[in-house]
C-alpha positions as CSV (number, residue, x, y, z in Angstrom):
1,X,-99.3,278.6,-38.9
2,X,-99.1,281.3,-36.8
3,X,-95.1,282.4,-35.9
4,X,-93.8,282.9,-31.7
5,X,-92.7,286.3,-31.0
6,X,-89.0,286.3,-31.5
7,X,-88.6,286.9,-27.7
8,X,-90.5,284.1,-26.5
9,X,-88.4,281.8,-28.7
10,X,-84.9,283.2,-27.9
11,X,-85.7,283.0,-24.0
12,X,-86.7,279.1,-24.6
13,X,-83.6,278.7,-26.7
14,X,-81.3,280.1,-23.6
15,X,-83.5,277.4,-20.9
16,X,-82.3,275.0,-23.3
17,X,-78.9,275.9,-23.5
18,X,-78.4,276.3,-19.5
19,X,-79.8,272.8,-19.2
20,X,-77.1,271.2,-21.7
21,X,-74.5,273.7,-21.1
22,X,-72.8,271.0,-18.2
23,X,-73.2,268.1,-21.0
24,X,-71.6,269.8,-24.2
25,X,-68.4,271.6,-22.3
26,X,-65.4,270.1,-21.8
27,X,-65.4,269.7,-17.7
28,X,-63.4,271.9,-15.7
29,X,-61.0,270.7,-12.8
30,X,-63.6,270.5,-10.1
31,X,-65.6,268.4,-12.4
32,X,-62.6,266.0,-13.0
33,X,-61.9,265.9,-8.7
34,X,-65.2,265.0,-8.4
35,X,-65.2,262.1,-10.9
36,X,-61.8,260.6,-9.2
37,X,-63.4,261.0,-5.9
38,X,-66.5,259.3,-6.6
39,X,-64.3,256.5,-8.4
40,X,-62.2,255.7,-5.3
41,X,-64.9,255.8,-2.9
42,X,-66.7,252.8,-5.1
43,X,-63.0,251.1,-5.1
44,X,-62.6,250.9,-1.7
45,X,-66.0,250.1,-1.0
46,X,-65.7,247.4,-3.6
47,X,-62.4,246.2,-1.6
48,X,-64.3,246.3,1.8
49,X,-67.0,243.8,0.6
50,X,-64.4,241.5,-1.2
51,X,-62.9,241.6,2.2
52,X,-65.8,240.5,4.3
53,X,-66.9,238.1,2.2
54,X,-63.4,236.0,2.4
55,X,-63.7,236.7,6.1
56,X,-66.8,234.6,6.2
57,X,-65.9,232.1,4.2
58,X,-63.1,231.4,6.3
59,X,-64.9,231.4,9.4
60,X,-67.6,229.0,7.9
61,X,-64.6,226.5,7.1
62,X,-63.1,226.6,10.6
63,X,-66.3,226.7,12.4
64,X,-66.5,222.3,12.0
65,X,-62.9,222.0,13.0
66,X,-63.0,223.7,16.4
67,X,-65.9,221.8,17.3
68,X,-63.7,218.3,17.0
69,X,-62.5,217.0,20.1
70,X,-58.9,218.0,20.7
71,X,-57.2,214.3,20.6
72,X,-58.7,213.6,17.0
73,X,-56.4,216.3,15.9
74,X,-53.7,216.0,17.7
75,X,-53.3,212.4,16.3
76,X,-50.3,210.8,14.9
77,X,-50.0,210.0,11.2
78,X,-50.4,206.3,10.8
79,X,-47.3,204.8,9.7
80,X,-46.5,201.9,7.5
81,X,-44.5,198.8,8.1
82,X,-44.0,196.6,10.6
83,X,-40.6,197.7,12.2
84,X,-40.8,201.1,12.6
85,X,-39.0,203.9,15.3
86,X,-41.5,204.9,18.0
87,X,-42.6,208.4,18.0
88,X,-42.1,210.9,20.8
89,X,-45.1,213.2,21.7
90,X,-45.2,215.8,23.9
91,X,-47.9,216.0,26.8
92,X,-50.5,216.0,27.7
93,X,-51.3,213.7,24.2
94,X,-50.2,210.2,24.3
95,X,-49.8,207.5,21.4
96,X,-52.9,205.4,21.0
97,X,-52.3,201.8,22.4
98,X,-53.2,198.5,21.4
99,X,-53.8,195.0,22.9
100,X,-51.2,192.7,22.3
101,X,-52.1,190.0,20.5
102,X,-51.5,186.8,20.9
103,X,-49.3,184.1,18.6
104,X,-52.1,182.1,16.6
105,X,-51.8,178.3,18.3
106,X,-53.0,175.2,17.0
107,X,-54.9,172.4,19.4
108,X,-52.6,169.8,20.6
109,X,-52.9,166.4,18.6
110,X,-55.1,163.9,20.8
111,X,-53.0,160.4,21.3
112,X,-54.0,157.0,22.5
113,X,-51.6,155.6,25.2
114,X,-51.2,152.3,24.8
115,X,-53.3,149.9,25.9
116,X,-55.9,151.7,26.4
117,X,-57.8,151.1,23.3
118,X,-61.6,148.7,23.0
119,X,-64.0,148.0,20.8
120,X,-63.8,151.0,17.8
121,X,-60.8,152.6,18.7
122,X,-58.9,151.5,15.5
123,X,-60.7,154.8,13.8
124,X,-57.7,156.7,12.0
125,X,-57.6,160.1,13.7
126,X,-56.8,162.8,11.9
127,X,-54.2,166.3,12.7
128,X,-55.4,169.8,12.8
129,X,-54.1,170.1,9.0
130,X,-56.3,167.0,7.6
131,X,-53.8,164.6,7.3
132,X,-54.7,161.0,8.4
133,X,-52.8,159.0,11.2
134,X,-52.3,155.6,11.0
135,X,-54.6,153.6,13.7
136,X,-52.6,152.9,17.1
137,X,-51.8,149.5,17.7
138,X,-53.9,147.2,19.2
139,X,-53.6,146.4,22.8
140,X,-51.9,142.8,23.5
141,X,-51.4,141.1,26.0
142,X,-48.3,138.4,26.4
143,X,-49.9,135.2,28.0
144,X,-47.8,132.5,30.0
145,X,-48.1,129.1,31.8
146,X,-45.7,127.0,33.9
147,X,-46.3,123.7,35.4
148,X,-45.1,122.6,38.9
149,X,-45.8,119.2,39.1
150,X,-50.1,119.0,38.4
151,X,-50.0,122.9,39.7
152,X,-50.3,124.9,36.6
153,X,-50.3,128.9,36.5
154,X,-51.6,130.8,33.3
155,X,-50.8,134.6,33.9
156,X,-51.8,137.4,31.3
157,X,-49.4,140.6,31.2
158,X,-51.2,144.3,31.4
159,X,-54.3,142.7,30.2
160,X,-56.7,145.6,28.2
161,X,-58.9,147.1,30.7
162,X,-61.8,146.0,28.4
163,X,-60.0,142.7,27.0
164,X,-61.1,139.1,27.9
165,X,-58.5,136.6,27.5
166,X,-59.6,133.0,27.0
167,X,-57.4,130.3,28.2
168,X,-57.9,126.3,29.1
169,X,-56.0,123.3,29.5
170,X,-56.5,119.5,28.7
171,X,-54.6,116.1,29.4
172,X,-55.0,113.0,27.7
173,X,-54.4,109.4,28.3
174,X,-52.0,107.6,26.3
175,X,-53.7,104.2,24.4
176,X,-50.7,101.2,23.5
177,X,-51.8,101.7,19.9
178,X,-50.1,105.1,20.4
179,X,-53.1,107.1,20.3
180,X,-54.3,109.6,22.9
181,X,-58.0,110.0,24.5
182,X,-59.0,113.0,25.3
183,X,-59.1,112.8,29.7
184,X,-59.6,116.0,31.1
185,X,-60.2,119.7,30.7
186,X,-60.8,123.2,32.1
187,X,-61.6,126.8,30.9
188,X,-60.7,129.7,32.8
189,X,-61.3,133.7,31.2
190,X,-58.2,136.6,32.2
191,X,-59.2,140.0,32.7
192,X,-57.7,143.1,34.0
193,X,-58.9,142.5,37.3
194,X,-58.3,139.0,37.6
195,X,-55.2,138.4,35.1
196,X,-53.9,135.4,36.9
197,X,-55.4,131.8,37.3
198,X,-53.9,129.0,39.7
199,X,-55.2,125.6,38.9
200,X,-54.4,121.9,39.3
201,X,-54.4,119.4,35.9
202,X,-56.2,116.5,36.2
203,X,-54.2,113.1,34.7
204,X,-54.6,109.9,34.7
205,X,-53.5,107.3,37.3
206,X,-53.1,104.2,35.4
207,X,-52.1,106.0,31.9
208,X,-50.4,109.2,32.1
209,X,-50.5,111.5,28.5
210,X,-49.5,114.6,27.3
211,X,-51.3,118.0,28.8
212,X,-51.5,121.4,26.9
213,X,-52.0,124.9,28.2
214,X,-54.2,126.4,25.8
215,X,-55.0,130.1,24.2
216,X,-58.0,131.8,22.5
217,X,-60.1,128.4,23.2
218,X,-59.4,126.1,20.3
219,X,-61.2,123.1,19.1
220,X,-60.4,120.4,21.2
221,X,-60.2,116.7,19.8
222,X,-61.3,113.8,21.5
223,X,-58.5,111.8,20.4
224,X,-55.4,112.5,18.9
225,X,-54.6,109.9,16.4
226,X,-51.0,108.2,16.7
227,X,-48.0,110.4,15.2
228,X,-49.7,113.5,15.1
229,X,-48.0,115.9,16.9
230,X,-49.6,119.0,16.5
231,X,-52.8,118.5,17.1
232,X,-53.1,122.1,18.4
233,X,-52.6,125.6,16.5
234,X,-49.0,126.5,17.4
235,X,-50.0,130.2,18.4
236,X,-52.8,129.0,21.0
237,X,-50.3,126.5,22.9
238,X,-48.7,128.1,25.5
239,X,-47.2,125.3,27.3
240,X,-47.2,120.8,27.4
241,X,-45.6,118.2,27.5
242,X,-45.1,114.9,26.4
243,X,-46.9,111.9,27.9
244,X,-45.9,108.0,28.9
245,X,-47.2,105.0,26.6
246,X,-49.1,103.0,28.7
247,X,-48.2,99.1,28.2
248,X,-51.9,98.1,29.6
């Protein structure tokens, strides 16, 4: 192989050695000013975009908050408890208000006055918490008769506006055996609008017997067999008396 001229060969060797001269010395004070300026320059640009980016992040979070309406944050706190101090706000905010409500009530229990009550009013009613009533009372009516001479009066007091009240009365003639035969009798019905009857018994003029002022309508016997004397159910005989023996 064919040698390079010796000059040839030291001039390349001195290109080369300009070229790397910067990289294998040590770097001189300029070089080292030049390194710490370039460093700080990068810092504070580093700083600078740290900077803005919090800036923007900040303004991102606030953006949705001063878009609220004013009075959602300038609410109270909600407090807890039932008796509690009231709070003092300054204008131009107010507290929130609320309706007042209202005790809670029960309905009023229904009641029956009495003598008012019919046909199917003896159903128990009941109060608002479930518990059964007793039934009112039944409506009654106190019946009464009087005799004035053969006048006789059968009054019913406060009849039930819906209540019909049965009444009658009978005389008898008096046999010598001591028996009685049925003579005479009459029905008559009391209401509320008519609770009063006037009426005139019918005896007999040779033989006078015993008359009865009768309730509710009870059998009625033709005769009344000597010695018996109840021939009526005592709670539907509201008035008699006793007859002569006729000596026929």
């Amino acid at each position: 192989m064919r040698e390079p001229p010796p000059d040839r060969l030291d001039r390349a060797f001195g290109e080369l050695t300009e070229s790397v001269d910067p990289w294998l010395r040590p770097p001189g004070v300029e070089a080292v000013r030049e390194t710490v300026h370039r460093r700080r320059q990068r810092r504070v640009g580093g700083v600078a975009a740290a900077v803005l980016a919090v800036a923007g992040v900040i303004t991102l979070v606030r953006l949705p908050l001063m878009e609220q309406p004013a009075h959602n944050m300038a609410e109270p706190p909600a407090t807890v408890g039932s008796a509690t101090q009231p709070s003092v706000l300054l204008p131009p905010f107010a507290p929130p208000t609320s309706a007042p409500t209202s005790p809670a009530t029960s309905p009023p229990a229904t009641t029956v006055p009495p003598g008012d009550s019919g046909p199917g009013s003896n159903t128990p009613s009941t109060e608002p918490d479930g518990v059964a009533l007793p039934p009112p009372p039944e409506c009654v009516s106190k019946v009464t008769a009087a005799a004035t001479g053969s006048q006789l009066v059968i009054s019913a007091g406060p009849v039930c506006p819906t209540a019909e009240i049965a009444v009658s009365w009978v005389t008898y003639e008096t046999q010598r055996d001591g028996t009685q035969t049925l003579f005479a009798t009459e029905k008559h019905t009391l209401t509320a609008r008519e609770p009063k009857v006037t009426t005139t018994l019918r005896e007999s003029s040779i033989c006078v017997g015993p008359w009865y002022a009768l309730r509710a309508d009870p059998p009625i016997p033709v005769i009344i067999a000597a010695g018996d004397v109840a021939p009526f159910p005592s709670d539907s005989v509201l008035a008699s008396e006793d007859g002569e023996i006729c000596l026929r």
